[in-house]
C-alpha positions as CSV (number, residue, x, y, z in Angstrom):
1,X,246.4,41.2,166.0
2,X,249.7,39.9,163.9
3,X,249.7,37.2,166.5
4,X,246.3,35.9,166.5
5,X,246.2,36.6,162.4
6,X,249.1,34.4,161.9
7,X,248.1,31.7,164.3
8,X,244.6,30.9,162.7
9,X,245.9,30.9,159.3
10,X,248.7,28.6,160.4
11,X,246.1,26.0,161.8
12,X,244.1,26.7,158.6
13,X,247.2,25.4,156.7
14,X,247.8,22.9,158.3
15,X,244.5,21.4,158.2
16,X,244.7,18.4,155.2
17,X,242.9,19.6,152.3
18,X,243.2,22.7,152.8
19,X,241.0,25.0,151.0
20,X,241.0,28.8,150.3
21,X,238.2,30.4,152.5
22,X,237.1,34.0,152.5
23,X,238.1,35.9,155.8
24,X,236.1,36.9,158.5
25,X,235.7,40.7,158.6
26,X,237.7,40.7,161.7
27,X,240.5,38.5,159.7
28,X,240.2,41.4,156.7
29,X,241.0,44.1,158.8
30,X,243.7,42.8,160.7
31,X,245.4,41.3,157.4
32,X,244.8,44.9,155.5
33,X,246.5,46.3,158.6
34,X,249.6,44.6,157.5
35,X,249.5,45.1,154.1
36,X,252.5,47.6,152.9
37,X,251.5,51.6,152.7
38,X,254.0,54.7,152.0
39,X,254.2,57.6,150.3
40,X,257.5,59.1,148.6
41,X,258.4,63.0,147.9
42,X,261.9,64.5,146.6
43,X,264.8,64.0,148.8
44,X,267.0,67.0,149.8
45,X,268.7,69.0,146.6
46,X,267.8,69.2,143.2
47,X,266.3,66.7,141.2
48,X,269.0,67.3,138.1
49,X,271.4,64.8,137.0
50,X,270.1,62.0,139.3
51,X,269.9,58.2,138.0
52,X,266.6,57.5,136.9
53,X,265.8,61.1,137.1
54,X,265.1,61.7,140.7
55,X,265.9,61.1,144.3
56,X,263.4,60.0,146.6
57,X,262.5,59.7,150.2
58,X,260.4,57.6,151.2
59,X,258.3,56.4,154.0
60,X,257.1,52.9,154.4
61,X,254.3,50.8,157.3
62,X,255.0,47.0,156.9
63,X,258.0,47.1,154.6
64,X,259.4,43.3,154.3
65,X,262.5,42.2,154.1
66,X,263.2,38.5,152.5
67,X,266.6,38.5,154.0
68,X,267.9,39.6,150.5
69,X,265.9,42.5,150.0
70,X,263.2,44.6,150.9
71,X,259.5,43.6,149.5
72,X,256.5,45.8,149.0
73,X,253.3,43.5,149.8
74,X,250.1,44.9,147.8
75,X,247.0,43.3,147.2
76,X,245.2,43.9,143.7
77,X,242.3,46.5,144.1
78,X,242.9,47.0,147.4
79,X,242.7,51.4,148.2
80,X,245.9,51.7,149.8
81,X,248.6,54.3,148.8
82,X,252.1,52.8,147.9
83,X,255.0,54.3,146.2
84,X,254.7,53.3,142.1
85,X,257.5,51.6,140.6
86,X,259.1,54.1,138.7
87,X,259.0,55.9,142.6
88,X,260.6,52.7,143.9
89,X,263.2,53.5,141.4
90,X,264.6,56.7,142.4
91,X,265.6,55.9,146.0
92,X,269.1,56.2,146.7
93,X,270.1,54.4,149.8
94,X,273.5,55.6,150.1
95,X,276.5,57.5,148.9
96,X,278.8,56.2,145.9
97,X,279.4,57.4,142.9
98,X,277.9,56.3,140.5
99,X,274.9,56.8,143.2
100,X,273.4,53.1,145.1
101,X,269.8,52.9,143.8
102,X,267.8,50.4,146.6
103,X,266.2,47.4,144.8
104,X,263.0,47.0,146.3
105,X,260.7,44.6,144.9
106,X,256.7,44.8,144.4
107,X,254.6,41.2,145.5
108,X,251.0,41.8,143.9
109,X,248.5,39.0,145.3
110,X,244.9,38.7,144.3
111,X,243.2,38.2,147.6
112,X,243.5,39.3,151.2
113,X,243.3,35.7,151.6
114,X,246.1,35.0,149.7
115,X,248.2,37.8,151.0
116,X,247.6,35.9,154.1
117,X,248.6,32.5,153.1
118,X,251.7,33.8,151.5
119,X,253.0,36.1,154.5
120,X,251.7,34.9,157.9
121,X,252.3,31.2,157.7
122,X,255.6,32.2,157.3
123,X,258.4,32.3,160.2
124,X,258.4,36.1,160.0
125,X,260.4,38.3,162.7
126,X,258.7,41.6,163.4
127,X,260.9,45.1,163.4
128,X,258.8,47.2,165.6
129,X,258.7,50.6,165.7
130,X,260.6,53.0,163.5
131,X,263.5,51.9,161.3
132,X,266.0,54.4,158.8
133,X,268.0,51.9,156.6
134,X,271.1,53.7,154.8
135,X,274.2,52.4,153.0
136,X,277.2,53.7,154.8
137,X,280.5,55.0,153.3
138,X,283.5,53.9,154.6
139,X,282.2,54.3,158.1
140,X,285.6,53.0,159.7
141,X,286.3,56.4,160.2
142,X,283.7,58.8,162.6
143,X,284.1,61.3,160.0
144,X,282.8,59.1,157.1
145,X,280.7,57.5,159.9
146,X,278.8,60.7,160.7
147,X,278.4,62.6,157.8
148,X,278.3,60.4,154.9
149,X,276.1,57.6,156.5
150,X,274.1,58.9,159.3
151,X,273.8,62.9,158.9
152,X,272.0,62.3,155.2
153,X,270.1,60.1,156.3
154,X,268.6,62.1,159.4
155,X,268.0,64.7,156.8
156,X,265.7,62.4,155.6
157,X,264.1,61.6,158.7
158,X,264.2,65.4,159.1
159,X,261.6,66.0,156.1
160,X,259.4,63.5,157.3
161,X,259.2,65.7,160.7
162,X,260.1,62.1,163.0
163,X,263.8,63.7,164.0
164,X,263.3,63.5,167.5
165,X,261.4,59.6,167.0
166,X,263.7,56.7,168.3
167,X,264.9,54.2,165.1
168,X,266.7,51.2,164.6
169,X,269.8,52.1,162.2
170,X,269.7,49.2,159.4
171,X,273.0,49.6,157.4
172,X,272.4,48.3,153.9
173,X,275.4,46.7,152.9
174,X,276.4,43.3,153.1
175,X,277.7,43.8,156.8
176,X,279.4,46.5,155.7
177,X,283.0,45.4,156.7
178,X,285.9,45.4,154.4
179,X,288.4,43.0,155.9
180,X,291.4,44.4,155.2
181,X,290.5,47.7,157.3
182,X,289.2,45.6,159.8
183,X,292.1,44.1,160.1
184,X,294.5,46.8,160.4
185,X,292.0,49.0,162.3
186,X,290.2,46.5,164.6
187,X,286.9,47.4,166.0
188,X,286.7,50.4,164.1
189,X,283.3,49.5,162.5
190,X,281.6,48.5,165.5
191,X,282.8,51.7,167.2
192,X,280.6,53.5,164.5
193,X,277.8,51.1,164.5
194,X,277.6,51.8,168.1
195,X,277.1,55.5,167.6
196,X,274.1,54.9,164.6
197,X,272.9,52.5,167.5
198,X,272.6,55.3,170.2
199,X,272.0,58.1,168.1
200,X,268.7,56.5,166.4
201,X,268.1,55.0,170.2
202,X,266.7,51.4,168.9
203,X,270.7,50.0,168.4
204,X,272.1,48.9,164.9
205,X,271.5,46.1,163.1
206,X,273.4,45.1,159.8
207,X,271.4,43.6,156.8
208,X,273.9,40.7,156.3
209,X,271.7,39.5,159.8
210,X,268.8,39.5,158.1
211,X,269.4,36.3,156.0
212,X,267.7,33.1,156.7
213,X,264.2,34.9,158.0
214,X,261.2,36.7,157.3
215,X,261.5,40.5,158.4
216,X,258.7,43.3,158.7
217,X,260.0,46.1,159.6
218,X,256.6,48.7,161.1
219,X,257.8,52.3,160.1
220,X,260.8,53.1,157.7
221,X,262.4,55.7,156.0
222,X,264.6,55.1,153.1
223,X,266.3,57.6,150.8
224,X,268.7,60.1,151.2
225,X,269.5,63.2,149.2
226,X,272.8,65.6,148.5
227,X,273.8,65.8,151.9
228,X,276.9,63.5,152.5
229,X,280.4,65.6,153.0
230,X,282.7,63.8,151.0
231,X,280.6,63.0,147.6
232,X,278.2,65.8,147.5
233,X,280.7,68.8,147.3
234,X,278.4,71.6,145.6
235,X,278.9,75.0,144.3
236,X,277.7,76.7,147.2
237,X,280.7,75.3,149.6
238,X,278.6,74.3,152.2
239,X,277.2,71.0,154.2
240,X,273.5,70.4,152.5
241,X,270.6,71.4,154.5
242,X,272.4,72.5,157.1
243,X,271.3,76.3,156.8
244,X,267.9,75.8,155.2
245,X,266.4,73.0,157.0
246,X,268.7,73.9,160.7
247,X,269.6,70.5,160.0
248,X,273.1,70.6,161.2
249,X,271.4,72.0,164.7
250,X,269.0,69.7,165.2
251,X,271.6,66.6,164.1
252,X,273.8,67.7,167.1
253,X,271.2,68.2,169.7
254,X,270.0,64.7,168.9
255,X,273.3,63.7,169.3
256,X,273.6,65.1,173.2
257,X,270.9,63.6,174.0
258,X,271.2,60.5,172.6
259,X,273.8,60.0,175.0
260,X,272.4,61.5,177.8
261,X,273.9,65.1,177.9
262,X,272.5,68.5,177.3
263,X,272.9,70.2,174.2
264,X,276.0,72.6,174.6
265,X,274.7,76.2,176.1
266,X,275.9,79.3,174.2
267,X,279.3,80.6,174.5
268,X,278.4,83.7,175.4
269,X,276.7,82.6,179.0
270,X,280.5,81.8,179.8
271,X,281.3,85.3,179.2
272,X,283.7,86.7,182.5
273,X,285.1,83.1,183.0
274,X,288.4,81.4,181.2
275,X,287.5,80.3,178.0
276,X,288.6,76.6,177.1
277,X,290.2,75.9,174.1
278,X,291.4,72.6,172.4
279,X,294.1,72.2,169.5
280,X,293.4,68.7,168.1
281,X,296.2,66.7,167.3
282,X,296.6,65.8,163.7
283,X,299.2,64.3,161.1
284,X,299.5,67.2,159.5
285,X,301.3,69.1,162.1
286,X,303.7,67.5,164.4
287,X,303.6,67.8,168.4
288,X,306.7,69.9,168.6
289,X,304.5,72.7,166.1
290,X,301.7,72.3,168.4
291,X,303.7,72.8,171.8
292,X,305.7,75.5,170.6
293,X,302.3,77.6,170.0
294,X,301.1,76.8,173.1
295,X,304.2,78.1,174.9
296,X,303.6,80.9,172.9
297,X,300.4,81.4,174.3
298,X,301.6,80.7,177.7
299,X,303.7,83.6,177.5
300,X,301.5,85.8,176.5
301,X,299.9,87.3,180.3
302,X,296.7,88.3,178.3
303,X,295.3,85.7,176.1
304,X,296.7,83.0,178.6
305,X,294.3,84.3,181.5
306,X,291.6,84.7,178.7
307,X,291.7,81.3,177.5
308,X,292.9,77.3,178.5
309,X,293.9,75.0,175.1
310,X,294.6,72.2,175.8
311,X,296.7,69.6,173.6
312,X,294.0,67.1,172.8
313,X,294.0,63.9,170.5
314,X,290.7,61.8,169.9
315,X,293.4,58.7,169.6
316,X,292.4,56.0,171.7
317,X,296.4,55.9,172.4
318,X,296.3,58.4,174.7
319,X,295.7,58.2,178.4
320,X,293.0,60.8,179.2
321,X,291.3,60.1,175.7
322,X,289.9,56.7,175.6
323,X,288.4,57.0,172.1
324,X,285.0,56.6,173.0
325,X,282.6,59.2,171.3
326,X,280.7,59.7,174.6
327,X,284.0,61.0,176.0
328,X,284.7,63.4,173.0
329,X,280.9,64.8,172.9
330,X,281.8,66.0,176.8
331,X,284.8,67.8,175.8
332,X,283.0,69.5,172.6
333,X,280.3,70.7,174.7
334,X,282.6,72.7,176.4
335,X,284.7,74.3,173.9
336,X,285.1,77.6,173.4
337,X,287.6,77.6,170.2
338,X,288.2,74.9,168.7
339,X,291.8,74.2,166.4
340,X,292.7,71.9,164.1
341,X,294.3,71.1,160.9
342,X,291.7,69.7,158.0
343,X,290.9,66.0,157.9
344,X,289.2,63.7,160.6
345,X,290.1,66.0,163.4
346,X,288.4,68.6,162.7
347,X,284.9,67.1,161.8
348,X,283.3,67.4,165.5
349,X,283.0,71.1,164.5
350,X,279.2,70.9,164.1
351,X,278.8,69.7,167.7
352,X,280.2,73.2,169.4
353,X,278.0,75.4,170.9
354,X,276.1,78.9,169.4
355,X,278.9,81.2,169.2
356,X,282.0,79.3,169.1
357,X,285.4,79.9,166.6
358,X,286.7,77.2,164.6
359,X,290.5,78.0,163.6
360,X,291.4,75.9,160.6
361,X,295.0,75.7,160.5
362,X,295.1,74.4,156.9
363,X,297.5,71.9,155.3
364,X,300.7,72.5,152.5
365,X,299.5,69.4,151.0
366,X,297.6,70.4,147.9
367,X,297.6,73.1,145.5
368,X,297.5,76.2,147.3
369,X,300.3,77.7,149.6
370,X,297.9,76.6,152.3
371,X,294.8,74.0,152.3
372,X,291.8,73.8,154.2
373,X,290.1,70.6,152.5
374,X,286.1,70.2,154.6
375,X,285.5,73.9,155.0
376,X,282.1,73.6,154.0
377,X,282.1,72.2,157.6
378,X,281.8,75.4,158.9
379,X,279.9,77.4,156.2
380,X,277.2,74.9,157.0
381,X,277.3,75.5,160.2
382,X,275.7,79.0,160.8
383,X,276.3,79.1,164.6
384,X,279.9,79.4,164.8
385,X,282.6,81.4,163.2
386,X,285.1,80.4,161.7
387,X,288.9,81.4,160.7
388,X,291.4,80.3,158.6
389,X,295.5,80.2,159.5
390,X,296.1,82.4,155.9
391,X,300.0,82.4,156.5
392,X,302.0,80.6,153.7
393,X,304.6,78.3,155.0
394,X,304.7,75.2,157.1
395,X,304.1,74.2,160.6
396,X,302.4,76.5,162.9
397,X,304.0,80.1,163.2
398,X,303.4,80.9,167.2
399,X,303.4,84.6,166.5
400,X,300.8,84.1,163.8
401,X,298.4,81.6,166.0
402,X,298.3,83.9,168.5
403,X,297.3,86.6,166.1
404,X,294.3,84.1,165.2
405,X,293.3,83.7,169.0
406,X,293.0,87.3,169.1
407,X,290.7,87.7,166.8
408,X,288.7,84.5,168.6
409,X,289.1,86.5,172.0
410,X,287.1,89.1,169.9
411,X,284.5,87.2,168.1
412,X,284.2,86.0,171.7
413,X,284.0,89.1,173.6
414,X,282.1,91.1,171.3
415,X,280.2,88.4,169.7
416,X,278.9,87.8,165.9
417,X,275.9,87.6,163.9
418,X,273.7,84.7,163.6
419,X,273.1,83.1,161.6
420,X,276.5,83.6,160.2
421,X,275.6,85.0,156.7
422,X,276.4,82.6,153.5
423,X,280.3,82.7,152.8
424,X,281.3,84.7,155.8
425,X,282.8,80.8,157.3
426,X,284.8,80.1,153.9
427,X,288.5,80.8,153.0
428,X,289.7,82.4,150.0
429,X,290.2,78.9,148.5
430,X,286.4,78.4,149.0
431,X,285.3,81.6,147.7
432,X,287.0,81.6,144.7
433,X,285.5,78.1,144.3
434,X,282.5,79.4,145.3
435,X,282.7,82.3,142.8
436,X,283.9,79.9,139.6
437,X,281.1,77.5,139.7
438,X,278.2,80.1,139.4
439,X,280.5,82.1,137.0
440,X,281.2,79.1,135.0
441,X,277.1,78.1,135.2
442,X,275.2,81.2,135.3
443,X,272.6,81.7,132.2
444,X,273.6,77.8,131.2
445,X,271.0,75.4,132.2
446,X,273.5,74.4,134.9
447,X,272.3,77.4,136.7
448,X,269.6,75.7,138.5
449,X,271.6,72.1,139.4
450,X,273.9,74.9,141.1
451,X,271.3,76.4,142.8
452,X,269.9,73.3,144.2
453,X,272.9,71.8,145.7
454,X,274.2,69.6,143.3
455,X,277.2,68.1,143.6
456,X,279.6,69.6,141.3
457,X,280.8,65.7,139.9
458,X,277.6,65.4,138.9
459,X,277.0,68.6,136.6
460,X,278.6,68.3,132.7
461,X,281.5,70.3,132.2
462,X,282.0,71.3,136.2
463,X,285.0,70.3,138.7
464,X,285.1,67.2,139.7
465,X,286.8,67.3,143.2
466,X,288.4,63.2,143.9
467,X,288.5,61.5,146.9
468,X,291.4,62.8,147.6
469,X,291.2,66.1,146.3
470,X,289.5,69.4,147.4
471,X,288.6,72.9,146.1
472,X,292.4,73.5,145.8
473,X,292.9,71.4,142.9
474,X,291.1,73.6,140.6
475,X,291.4,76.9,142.6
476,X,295.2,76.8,142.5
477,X,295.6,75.0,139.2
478,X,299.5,75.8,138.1
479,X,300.6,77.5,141.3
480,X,301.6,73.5,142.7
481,X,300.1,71.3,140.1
482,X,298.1,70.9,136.6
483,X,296.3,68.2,137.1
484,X,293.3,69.6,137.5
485,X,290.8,68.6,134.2
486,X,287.7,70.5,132.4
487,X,289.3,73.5,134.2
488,X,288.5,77.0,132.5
489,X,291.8,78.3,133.5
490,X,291.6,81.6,131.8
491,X,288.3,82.1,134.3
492,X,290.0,80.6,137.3
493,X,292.9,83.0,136.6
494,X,291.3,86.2,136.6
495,X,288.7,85.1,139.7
496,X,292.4,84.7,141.9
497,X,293.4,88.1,140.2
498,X,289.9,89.4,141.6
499,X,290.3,88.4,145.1
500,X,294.2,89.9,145.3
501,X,292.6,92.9,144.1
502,X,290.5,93.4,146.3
503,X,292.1,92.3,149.2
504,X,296.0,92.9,148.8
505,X,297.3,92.2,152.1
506,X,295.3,89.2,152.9
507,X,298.0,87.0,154.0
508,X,300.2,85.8,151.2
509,X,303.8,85.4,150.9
510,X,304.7,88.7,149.9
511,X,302.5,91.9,152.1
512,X,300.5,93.6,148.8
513,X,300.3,90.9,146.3
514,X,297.3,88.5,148.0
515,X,297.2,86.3,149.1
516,X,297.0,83.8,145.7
517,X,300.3,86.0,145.3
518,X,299.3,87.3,141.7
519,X,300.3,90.8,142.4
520,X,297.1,92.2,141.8
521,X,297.2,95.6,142.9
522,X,294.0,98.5,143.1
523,X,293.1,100.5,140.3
């Protein structure tokens, strides 16, 4: 119909002095078919403190895209639904802060006749099938790549029940490349674009391509809500929508099968067999840490006969790990505990199976004696369990990392609850956090924004974490640093006194005084 539409008002232009006509009834319906429809309803989180107050999701038939910018078509008395203006102001495409608002413009004609004189005599390429269009952030690295680009964005898709639909990935930005990373990282962009590609299943295509033509793309979704990693750190310490809407499991079965593998089976079904483990190299730690723990393990008869870790590096450097995703998705599906420091490393986490341990070996950079940056990784992610290396110092004690596959050999054997209840998977830097923010908030009219998942930059008067900085900064204000701003020490104080208190030999430098070390003892 779009082809034979398009070609009889082309000869009618064409024709010299051309005169307006009214359509044939066959001519009406096919033209209204290609008018622009869609509908728009809240995107994930709360609607408090967003730009232009609220965040929308929306989905759009015969959005149009001028090679600059996408174009609502509407004809004027025509009974179509289509998002208002003010709706078409409250979609935010991707994650920044201040937040990107999409610019989409609104074409009002008077006529089906004129819609079609203005649209099909045009030189216009046609986007079949399902498109989601997203504004990546700093997607040169998987971790960015995944979850603060493609994972809010299939939230979206999510609520509009198409998750298991094929799409085209449309990345909103320009092409998306910064030059200087492309330089020194070369091929890092397209490794990610490749992924959107095989994840949505309809490949990747970057708007900067668009230019110089007509586009109508069939089926979009545009909008995301509070669900990237990075900017949207919230008050509840956890990955948005990842408990509530199972997001986080649907995301990685999608991701299996988008490359042709099964989703992972449980852990428990390899119950009586060696258990594989990996310990993921990282900057934090040097190899020499790393192989000293595994001799330690190798030494021990019964843990080494219980379970295999293996050194592993995602580094395309290394011989048995090419870099490609499909390669690492193989591995994942496999593991039984997974180790590494915080960081890029660790962020394939959400693909492990139903009843795998995460060990977060933590960081000295930062506040805190020890760091553990993206835990709300693994809070979000109610099908594993997750522990925490508590033990101050550097490195990686052997004695004490065998201690922590004990307690995996346990979780293992005897299995755990899920869904893991809310703030089982967090440290005691993220429940302190945890515990400050709805302190700080409740009975304020912050209580809700809290409540809903908004991200703590984004609520008056609440800790702002940086782009380099995590939960630690504010947590362990004046143990390491005092940078931390808007901080209510006084509450922060007493909340670290709290936790000591109630659990005196959790870890800690000195056996009795906590592990925050304040020497908080039981009364």
């Amino acid at each position: 119909g779009w082809r034979v539409l398009g070609d009889r008002v082309a000869r009618r232009l064409a024709a010299p002095f051309f005169v307006r006509r009214r359509l044939s009834k066959a001519e009406e319906s096919l033209a209204r078919g290609l008018l622009t429809t869609g509908e728009c309803k809240p995107a994930y989180g709360t609607q408090m403190h967003a730009p232009l107050g609220g965040r929308l999701t929306c989905l759009f038939n015969n959005l149009y895209h001028d090679g600059g910018k996408f174009i609502v078509h509407v004809v004027r008395g025509e009974d179509v639904k289509v998002p208002s203006q003010s709706e078409l102001m409250k979609i935010t495409a991707g994650v920044s802060n201040p937040e990107h608002v999409l610019k989409i413009g609104i074409k009002e004609h008077s006529s089906l006749s004129a819609f079609s004189e203005a649209i099909l005599s045009k030189a216009i390429v046609n986007q079949s099938g399902f498109t989601a269009a997203w504004s990546p952030l700093w997607h040169f690295n998987v971790g960015h790549g995944l979850f603060d680009g493609l994972y809010p964005i299939f939230v979206s898709v999510l609520m509009w029940g198409l998750q298991t639909e094929p799409f085209r990935a449309l990345l909103l930005c320009n092409s998306c490349r910064e030059g200087a990373v492309e330089k020194q990282l070369p091929g890092s962009y397209k490794q990610r674009e490749d992924i959107f590609g095989m994840f949505g299943g309809k490949g990747c295509v970057l708007d900067g391509t668009l230019a110089q033509a007509y586009h109508r793309f069939e089926k979009v979704v545009v909008g995301i809500g509070l669900t990237s990693q990075k900017k949207d750190h919230n008050g509840n310490v956890t990955l948005g929508a990842c408990r509530d809407l199972n997001a986080c499991r649907h995301f990685r079965e999608r991701m299996y099968k988008a490359y042709g593998l099964e989703p992972p089976t449980p852990a428990e079904t390899r119950k009586g067999r060696r258990r594989m483990g990996i310990l993921i190299e990282n900057k934090r730690f040097g190899r020499d840490d790393m192989q000293r723990a595994l001799r330690a393990l190798a030494g021990d008869e019964e843990l080494s006969a219980f379970i295999d870790v293996k050194l592993t590096s995602w580094s395309p450097r290394e011989k048995k790990q090419t870099g490609e995703f499909f390669e690492h998705l193989k591995i994942i599906r496999e593991t039984d505990v997974h180790i590494s420091g915080p960081g890029t490393g660790m962020m394939y986490q959400t693909f492990l199976p139903d009843g795998a341990v995460h060990i977060n070996l933590g960081s000295t950079e930062g506040a805190c004696t020890r760091n553990f940056m993206e835990e709300y990784m693994a809070e979000g992610a109610p099908y594993l369990r997750a522990l925490y290396y508590l033990k101050a110092g550097g490195g990686i004690n052997p004695a004490y990392f065998l201690s922590l596959l004990r307690q995996a050999k346990k979780l293992l054997d005897v299995g755990f609850p899920r869904p893991v209840p809310v703030s089982v998977n967090l440290s005691p830097v993220g429940l302190v956090f945890k515990a400050y923010v709805w302190t700080l908030h409740r009975g304020t009219n912050e209580e809700e924004a809290v409540r809903g998942m908004c991200p703590t930059r984004l609520i008056p008067n609440g800790p702002v974490n940086g782009n380099s900085a995590f939960f630690d900064q504010h947590v362990c204000y004046g143990i390491k640093n005092k940078q931390a701003k808007g901080l209510n020490v006084c509450l922060i104080e007493v909340l670290r006194m709290s936790f000591d208190h109630r659990f005196p030999d959790y870890g800690g430098a000195t056996r009795g005084r906590g592990w925050f070390s304040t020497g908080a003892t039981r009364r």
